[in-house]
PDB file of N, CA, C and O in Angstrom:
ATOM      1  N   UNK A   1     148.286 -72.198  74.154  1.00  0.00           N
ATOM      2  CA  UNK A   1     147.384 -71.123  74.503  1.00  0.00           C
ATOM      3  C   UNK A   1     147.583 -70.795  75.979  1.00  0.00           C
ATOM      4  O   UNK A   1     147.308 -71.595  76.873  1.00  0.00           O
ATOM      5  N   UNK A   2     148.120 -69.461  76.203  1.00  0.00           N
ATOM      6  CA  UNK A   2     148.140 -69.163  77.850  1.00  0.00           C
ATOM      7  C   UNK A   2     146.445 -68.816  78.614  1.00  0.00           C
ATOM      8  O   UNK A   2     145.421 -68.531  77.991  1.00  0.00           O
ATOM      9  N   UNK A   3     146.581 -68.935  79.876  1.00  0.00           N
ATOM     10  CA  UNK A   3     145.482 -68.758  80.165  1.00  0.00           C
ATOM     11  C   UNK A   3     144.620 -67.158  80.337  1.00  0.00           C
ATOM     12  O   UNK A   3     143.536 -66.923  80.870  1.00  0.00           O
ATOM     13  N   UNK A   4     145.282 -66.526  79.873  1.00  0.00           N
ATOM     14  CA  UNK A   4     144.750 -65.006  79.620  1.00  0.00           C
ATOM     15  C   UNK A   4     144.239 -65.506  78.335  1.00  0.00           C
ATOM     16  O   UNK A   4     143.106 -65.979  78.251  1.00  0.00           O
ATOM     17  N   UNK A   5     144.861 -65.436  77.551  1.00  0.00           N
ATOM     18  CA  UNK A   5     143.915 -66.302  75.964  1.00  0.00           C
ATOM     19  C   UNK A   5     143.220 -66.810  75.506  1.00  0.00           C
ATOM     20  O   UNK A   5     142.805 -66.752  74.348  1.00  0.00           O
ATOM     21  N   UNK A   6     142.741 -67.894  76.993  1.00  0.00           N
ATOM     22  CA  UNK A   6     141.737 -68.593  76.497  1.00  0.00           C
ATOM     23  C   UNK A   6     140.501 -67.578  77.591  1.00  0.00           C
ATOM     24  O   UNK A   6     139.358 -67.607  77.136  1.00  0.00           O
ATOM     25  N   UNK A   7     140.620 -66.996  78.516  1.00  0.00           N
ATOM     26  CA  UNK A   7     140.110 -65.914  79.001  1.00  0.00           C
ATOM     27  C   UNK A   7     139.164 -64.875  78.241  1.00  0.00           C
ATOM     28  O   UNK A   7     138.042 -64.423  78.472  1.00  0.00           O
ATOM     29  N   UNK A   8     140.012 -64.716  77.339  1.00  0.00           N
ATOM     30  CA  UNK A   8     139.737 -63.349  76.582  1.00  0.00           C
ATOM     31  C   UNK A   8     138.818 -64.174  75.086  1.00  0.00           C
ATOM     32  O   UNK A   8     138.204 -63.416  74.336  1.00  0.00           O
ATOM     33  N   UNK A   9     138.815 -65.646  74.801  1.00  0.00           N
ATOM     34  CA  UNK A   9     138.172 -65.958  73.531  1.00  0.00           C
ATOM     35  C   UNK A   9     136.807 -66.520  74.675  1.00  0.00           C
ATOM     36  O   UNK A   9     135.659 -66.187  74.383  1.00  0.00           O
ATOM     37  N   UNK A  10     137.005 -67.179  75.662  1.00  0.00           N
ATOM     38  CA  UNK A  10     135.752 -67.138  76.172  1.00  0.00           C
ATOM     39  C   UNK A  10     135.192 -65.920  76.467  1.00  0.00           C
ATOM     40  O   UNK A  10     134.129 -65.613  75.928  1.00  0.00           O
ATOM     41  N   UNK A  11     135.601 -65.360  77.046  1.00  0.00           N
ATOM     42  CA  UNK A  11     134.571 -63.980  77.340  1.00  0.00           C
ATOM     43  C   UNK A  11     133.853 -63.514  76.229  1.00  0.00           C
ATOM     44  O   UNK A  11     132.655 -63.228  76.224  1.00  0.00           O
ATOM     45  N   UNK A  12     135.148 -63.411  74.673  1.00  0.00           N
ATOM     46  CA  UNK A  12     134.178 -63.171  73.811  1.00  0.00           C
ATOM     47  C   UNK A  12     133.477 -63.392  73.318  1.00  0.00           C
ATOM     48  O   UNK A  12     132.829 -62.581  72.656  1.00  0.00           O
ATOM     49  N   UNK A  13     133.126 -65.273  73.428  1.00  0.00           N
ATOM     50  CA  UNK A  13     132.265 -66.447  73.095  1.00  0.00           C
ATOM     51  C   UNK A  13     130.744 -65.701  73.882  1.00  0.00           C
ATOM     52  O   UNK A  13     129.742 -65.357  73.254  1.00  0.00           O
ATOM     53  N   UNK A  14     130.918 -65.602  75.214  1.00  0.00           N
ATOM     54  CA  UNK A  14     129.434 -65.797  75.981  1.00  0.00           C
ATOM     55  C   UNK A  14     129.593 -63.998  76.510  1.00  0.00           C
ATOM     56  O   UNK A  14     129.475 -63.763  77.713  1.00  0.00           O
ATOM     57  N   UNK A  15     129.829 -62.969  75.646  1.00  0.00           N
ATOM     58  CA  UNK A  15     129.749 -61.850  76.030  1.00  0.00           C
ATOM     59  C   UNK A  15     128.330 -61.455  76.027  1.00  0.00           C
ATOM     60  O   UNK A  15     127.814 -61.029  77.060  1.00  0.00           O
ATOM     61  N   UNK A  16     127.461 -61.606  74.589  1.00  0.00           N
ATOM     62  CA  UNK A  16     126.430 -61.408  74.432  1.00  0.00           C
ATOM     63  C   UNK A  16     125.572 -62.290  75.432  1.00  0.00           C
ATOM     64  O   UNK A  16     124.424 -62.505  75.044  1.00  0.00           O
ATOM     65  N   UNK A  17     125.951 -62.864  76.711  1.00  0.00           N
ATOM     66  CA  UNK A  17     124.993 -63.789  77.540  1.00  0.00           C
ATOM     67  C   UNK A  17     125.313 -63.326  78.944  1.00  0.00           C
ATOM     68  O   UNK A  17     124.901 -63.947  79.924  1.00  0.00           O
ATOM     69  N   UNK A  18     126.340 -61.800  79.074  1.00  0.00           N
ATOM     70  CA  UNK A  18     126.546 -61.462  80.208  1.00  0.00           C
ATOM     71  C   UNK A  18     127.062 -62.264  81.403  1.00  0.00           C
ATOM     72  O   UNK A  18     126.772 -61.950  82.558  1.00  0.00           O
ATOM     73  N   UNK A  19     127.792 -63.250  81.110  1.00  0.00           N
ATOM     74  CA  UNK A  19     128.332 -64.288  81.883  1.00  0.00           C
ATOM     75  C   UNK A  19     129.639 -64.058  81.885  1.00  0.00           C
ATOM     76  O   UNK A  19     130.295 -64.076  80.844  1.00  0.00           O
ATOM     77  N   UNK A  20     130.131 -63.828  83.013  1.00  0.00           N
ATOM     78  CA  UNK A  20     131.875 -64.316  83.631  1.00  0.00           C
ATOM     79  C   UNK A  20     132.238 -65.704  83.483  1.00  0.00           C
ATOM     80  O   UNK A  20     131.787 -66.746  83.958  1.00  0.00           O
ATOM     81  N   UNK A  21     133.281 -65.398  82.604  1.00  0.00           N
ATOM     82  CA  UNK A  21     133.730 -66.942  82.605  1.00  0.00           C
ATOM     83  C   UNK A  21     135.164 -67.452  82.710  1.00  0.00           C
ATOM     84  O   UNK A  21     135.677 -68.500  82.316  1.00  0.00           O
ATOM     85  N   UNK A  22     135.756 -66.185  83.492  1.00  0.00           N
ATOM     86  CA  UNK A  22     137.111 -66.546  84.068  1.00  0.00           C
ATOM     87  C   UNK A  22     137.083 -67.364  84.976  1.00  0.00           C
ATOM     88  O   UNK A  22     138.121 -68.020  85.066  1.00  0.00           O
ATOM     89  N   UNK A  23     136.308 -67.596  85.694  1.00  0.00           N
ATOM     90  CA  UNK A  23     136.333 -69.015  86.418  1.00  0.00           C
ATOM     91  C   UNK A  23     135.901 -70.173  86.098  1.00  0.00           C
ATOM     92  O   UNK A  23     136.088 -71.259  86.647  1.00  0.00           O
ATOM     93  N   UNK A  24     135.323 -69.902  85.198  1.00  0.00           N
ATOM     94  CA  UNK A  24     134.643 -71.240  84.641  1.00  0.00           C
ATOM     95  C   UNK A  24     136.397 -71.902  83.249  1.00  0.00           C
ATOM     96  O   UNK A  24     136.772 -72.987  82.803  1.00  0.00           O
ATOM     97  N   UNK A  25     136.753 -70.812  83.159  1.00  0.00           N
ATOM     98  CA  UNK A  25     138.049 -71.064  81.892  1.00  0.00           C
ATOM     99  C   UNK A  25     139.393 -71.700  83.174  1.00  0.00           C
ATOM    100  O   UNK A  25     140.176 -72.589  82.840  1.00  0.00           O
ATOM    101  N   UNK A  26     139.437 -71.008  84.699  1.00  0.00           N
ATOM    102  CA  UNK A  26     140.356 -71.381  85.645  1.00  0.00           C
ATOM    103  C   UNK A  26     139.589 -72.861  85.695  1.00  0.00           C
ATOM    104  O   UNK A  26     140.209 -73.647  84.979  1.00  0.00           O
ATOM    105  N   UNK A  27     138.400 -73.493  86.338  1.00  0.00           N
ATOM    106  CA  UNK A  27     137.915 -74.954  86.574  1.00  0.00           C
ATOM    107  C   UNK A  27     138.467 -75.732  85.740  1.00  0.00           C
ATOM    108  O   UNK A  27     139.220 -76.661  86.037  1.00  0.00           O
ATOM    109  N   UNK A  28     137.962 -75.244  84.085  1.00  0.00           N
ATOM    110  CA  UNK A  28     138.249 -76.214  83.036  1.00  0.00           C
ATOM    111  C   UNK A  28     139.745 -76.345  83.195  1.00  0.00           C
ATOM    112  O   UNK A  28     140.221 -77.450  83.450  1.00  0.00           O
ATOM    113  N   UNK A  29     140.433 -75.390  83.072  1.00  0.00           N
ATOM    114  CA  UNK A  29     142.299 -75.542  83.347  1.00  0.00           C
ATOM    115  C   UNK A  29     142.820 -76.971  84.310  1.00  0.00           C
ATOM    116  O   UNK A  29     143.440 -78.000  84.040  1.00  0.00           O
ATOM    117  N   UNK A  30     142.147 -76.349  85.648  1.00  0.00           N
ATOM    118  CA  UNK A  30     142.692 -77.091  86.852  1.00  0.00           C
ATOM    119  C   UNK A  30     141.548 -78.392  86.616  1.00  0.00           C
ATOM    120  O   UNK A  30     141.971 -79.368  87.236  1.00  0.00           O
ATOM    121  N   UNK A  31     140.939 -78.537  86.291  1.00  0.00           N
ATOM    122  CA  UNK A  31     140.296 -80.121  85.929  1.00  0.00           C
ATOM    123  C   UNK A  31     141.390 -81.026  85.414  1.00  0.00           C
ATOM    124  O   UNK A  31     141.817 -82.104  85.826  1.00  0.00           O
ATOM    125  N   UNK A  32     141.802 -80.046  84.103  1.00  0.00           N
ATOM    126  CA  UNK A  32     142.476 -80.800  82.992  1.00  0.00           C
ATOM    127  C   UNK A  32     143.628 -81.311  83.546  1.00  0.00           C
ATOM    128  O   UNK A  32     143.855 -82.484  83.843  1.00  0.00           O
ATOM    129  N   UNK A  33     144.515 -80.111  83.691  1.00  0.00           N
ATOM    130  CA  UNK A  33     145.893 -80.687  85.323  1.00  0.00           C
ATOM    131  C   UNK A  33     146.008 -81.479  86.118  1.00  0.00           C
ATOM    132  O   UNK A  33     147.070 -82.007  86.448  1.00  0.00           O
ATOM    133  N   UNK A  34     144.106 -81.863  86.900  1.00  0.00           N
ATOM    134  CA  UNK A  34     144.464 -82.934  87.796  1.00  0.00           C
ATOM    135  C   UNK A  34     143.955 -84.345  86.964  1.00  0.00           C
ATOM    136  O   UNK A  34     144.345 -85.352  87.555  1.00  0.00           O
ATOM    137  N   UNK A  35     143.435 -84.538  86.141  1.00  0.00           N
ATOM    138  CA  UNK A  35     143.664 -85.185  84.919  1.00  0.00           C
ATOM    139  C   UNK A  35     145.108 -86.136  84.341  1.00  0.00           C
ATOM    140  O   UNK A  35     145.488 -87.301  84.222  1.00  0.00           O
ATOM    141  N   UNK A  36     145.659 -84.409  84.044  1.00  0.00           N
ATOM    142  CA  UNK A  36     146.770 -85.173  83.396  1.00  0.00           C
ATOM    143  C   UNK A  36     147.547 -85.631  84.880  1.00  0.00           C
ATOM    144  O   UNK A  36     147.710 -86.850  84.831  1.00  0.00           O
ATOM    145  N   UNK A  37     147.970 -85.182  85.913  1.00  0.00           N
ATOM    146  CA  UNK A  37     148.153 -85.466  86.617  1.00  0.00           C
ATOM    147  C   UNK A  37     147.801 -87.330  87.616  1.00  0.00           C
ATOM    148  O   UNK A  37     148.606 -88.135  88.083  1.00  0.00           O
ATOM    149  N   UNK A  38     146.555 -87.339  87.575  1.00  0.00           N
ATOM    150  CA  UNK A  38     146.305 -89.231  88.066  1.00  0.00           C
ATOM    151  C   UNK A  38     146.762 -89.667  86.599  1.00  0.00           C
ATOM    152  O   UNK A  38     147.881 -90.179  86.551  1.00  0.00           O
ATOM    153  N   UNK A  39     146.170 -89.562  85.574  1.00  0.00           N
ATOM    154  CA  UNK A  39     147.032 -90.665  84.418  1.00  0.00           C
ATOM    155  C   UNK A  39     148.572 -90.495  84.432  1.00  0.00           C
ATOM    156  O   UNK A  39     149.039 -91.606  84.184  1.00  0.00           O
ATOM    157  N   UNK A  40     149.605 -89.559  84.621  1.00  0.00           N
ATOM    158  CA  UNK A  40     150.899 -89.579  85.274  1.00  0.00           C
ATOM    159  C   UNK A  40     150.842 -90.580  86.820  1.00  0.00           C
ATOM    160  O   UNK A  40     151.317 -91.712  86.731  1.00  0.00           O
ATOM    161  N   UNK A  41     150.390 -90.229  87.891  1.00  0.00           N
ATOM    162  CA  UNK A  41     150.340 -91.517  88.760  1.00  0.00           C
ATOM    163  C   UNK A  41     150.216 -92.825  88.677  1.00  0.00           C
ATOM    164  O   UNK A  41     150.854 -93.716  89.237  1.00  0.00           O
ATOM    165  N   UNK A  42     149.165 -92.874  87.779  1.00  0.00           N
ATOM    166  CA  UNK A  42     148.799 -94.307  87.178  1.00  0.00           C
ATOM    167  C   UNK A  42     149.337 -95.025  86.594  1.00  0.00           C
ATOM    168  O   UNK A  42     149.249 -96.246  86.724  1.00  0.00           O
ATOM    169  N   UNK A  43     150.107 -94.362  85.716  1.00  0.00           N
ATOM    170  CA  UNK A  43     151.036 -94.573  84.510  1.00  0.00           C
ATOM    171  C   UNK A  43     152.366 -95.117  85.982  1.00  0.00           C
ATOM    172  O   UNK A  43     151.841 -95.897  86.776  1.00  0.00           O
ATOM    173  N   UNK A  44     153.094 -94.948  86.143  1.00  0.00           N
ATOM    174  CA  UNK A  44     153.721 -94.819  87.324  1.00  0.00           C
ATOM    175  C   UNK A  44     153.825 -96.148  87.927  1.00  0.00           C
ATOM    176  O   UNK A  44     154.618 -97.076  87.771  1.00  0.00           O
ATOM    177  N   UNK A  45     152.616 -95.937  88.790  1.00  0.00           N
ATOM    178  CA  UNK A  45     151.990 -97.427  89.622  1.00  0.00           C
ATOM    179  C   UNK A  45     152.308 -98.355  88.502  1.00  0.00           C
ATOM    180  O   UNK A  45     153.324 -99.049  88.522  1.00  0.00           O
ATOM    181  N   UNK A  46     151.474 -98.372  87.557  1.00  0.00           N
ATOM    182  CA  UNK A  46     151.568 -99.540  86.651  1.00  0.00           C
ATOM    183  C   UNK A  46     152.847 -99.751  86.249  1.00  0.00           C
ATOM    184  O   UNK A  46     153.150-100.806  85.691  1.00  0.00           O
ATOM    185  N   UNK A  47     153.814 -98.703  86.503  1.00  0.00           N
ATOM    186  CA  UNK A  47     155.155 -99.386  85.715  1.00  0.00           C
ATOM    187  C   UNK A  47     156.593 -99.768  86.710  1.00  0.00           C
ATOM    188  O   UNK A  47     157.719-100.176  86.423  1.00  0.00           O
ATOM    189  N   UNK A  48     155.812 -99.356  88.179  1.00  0.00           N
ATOM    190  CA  UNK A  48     156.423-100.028  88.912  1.00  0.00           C
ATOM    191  C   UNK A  48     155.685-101.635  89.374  1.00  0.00           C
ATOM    192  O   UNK A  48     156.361-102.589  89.760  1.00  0.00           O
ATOM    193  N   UNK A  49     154.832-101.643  89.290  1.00  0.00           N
ATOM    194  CA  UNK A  49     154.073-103.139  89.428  1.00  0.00           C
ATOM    195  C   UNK A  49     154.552-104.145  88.107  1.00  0.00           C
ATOM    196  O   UNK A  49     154.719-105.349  88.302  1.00  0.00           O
ATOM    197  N   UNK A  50     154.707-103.679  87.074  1.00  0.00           N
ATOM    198  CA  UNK A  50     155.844-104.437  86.137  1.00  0.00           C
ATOM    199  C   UNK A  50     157.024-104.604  86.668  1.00  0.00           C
ATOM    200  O   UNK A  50     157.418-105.743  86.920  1.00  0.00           O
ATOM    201  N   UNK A  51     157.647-103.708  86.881  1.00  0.00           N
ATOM    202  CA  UNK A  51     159.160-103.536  87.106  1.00  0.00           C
ATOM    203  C   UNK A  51     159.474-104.809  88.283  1.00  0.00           C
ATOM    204  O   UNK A  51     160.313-105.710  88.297  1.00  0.00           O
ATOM    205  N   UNK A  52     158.216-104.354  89.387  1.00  0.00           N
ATOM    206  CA  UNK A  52     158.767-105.578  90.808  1.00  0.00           C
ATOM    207  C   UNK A  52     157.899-107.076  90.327  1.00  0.00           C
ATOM    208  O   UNK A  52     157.889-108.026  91.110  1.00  0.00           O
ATOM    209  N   UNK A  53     157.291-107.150  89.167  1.00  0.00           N
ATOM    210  CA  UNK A  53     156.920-108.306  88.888  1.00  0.00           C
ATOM    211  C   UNK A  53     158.153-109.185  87.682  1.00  0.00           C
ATOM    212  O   UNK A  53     158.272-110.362  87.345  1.00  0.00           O
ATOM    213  N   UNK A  54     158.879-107.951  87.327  1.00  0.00           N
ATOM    214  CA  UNK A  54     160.348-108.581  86.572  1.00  0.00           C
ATOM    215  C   UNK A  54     161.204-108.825  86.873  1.00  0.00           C
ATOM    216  O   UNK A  54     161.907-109.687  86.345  1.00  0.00           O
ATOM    217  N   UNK A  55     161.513-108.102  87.933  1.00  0.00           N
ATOM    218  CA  UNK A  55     162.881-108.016  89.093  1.00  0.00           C
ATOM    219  C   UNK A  55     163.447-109.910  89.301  1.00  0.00           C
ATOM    220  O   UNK A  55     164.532-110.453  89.094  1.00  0.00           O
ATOM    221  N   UNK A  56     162.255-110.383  89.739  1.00  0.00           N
ATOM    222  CA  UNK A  56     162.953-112.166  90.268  1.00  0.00           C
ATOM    223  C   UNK A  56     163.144-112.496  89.414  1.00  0.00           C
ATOM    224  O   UNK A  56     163.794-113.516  89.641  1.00  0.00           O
ATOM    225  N   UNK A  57     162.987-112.304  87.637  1.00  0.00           N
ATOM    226  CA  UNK A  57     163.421-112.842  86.522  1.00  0.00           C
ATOM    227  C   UNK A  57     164.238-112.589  86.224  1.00  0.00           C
ATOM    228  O   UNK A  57     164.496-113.255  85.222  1.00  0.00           O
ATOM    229  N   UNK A  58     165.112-111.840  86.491  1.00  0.00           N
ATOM    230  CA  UNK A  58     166.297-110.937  85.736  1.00  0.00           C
ATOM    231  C   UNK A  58     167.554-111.587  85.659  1.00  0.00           C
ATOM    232  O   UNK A  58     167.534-112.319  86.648  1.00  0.00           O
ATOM    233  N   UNK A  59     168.894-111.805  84.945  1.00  0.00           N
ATOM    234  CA  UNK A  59     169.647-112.273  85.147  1.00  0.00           C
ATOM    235  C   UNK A  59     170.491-111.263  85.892  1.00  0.00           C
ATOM    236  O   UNK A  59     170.050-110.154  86.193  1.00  0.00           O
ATOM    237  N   UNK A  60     171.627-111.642  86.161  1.00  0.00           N
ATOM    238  CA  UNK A  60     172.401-110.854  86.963  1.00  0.00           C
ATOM    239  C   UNK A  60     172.975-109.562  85.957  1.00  0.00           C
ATOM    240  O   UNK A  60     173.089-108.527  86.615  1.00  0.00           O
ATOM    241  N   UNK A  61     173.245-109.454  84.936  1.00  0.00           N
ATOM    242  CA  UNK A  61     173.570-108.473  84.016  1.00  0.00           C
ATOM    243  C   UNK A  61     172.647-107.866  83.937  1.00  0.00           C
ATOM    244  O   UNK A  61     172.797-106.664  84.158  1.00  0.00           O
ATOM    245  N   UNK A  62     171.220-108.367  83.584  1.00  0.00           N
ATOM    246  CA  UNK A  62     169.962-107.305  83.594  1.00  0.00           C
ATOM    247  C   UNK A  62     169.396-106.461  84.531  1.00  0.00           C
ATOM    248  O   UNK A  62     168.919-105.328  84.463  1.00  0.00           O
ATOM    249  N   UNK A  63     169.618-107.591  85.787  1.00  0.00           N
ATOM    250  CA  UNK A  63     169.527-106.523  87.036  1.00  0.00           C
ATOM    251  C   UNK A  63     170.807-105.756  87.368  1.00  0.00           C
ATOM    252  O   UNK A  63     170.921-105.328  88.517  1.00  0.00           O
ATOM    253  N   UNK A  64     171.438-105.615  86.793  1.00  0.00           N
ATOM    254  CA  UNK A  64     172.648-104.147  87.102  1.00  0.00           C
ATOM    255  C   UNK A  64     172.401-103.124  86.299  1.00  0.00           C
ATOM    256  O   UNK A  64     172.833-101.982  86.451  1.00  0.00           O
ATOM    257  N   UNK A  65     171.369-103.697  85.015  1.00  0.00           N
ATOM    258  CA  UNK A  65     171.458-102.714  84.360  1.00  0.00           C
ATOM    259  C   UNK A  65     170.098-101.828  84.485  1.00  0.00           C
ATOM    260  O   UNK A  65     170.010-100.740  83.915  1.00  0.00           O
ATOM    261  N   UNK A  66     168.943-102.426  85.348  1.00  0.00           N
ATOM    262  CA  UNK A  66     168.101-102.351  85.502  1.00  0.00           C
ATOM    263  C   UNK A  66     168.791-100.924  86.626  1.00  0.00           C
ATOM    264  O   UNK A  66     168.539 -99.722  86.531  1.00  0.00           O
ATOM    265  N   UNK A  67     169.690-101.627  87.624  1.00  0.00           N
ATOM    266  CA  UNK A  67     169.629-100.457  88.711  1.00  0.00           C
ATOM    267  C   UNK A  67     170.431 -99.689  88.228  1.00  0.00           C
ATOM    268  O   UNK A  67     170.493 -98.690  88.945  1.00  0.00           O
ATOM    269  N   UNK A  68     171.444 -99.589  86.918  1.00  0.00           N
ATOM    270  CA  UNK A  68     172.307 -98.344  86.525  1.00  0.00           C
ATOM    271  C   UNK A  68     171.440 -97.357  86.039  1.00  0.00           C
ATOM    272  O   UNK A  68     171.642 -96.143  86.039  1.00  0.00           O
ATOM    273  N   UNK A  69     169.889 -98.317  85.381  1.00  0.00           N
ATOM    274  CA  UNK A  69     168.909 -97.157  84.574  1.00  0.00           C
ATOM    275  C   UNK A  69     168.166 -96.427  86.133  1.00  0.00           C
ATOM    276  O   UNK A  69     167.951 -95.243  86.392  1.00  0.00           O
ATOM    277  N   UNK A  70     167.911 -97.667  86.965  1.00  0.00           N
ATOM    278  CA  UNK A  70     167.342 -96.710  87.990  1.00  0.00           C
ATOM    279  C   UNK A  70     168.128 -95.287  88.508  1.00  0.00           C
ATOM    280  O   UNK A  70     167.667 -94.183  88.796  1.00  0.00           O
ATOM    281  N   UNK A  71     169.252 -95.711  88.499  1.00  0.00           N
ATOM    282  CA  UNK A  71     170.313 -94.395  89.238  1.00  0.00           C
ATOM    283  C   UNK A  71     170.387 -93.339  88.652  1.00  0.00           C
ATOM    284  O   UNK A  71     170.600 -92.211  89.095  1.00  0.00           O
ATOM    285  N   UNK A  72     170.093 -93.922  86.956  1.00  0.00           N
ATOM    286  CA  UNK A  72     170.123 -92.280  86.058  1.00  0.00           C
ATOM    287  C   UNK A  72     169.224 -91.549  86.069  1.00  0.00           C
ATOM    288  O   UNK A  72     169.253 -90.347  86.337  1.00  0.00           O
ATOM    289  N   UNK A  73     168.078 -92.374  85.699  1.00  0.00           N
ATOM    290  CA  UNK A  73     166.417 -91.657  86.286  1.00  0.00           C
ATOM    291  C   UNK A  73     166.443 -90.412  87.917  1.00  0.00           C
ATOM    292  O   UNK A  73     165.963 -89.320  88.218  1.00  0.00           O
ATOM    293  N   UNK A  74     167.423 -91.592  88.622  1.00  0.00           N
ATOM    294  CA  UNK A  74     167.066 -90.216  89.572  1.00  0.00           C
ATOM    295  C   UNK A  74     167.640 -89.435  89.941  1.00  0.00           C
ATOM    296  O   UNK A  74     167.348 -88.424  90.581  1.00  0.00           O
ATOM    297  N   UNK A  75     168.820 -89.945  89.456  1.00  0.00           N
ATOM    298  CA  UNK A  75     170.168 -88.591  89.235  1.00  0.00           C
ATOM    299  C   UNK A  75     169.236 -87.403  87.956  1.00  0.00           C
ATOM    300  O   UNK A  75     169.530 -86.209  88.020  1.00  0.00           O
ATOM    301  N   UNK A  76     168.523 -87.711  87.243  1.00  0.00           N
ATOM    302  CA  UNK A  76     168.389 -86.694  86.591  1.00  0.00           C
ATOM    303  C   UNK A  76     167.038 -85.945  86.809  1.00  0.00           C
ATOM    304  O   UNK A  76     166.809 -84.887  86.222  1.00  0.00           O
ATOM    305  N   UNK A  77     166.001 -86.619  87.814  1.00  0.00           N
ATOM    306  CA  UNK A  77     165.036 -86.048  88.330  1.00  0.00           C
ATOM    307  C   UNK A  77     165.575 -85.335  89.517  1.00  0.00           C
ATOM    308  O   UNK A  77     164.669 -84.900  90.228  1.00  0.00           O
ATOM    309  N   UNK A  78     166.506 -85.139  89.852  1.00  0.00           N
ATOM    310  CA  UNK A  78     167.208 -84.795  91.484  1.00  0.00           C
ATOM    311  C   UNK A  78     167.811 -83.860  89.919  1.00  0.00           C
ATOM    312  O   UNK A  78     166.696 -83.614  89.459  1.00  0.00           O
ATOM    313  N   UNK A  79     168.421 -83.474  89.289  1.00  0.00           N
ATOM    314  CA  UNK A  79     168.850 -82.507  88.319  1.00  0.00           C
ATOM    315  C   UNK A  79     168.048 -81.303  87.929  1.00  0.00           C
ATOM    316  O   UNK A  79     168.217 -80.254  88.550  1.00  0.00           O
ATOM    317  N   UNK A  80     167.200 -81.378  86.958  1.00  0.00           N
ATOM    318  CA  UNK A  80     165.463 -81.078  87.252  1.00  0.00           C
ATOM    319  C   UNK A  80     164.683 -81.082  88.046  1.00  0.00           C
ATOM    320  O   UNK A  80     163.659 -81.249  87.383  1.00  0.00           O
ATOM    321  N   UNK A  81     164.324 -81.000  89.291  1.00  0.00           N
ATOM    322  CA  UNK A  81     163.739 -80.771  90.608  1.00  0.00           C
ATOM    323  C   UNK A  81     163.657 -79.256  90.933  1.00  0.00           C
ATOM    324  O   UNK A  81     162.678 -78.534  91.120  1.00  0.00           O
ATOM    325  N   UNK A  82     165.457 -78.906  90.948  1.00  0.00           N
ATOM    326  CA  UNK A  82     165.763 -77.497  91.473  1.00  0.00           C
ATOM    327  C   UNK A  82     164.996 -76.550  90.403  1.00  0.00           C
ATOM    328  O   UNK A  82     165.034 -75.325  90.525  1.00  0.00           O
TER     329      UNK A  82
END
């Protein structure tokens, strides 16, 4: 649903109540965003606090392969960026 869409079904929801609710439909949006947004951070944190709590366990094959996966991750976020 784009946000003209959900615009246009709220308005028609609370028309009969004379209320604007393009901003109230923009809040709910940008709530939800910064939302999904900290559970993406979080998610994150937590999986680098694994990662450096596995690291001294690793054998030497696992940690190469650990940093070949790291290199692809950011070779391909440095891909997707632009």
């Amino acid at each position: 649903m784009t946000l003209q869409t959900l615009v246009n079904v709220t308005n028609q929801l609370f028309h009969p109540l004379s209320f604007n609710t393009e901003p109230l439909s923009i809040t709910l949006i940008a709530m939800g965003l910064i939302v999904l947004f900290l559970v993406a951070i979080g998610g994150m944190v937590y999986g680098l606090f694994k990662a450096v709590k596995a690291v001294p366990n690793l054998t030497t094959k696992q940690f190469i392969l650990f940093l070949l996966l790291l290199a692809a991750g950011l070779v391909v976020i440095g891909i997707l960026l632009p």
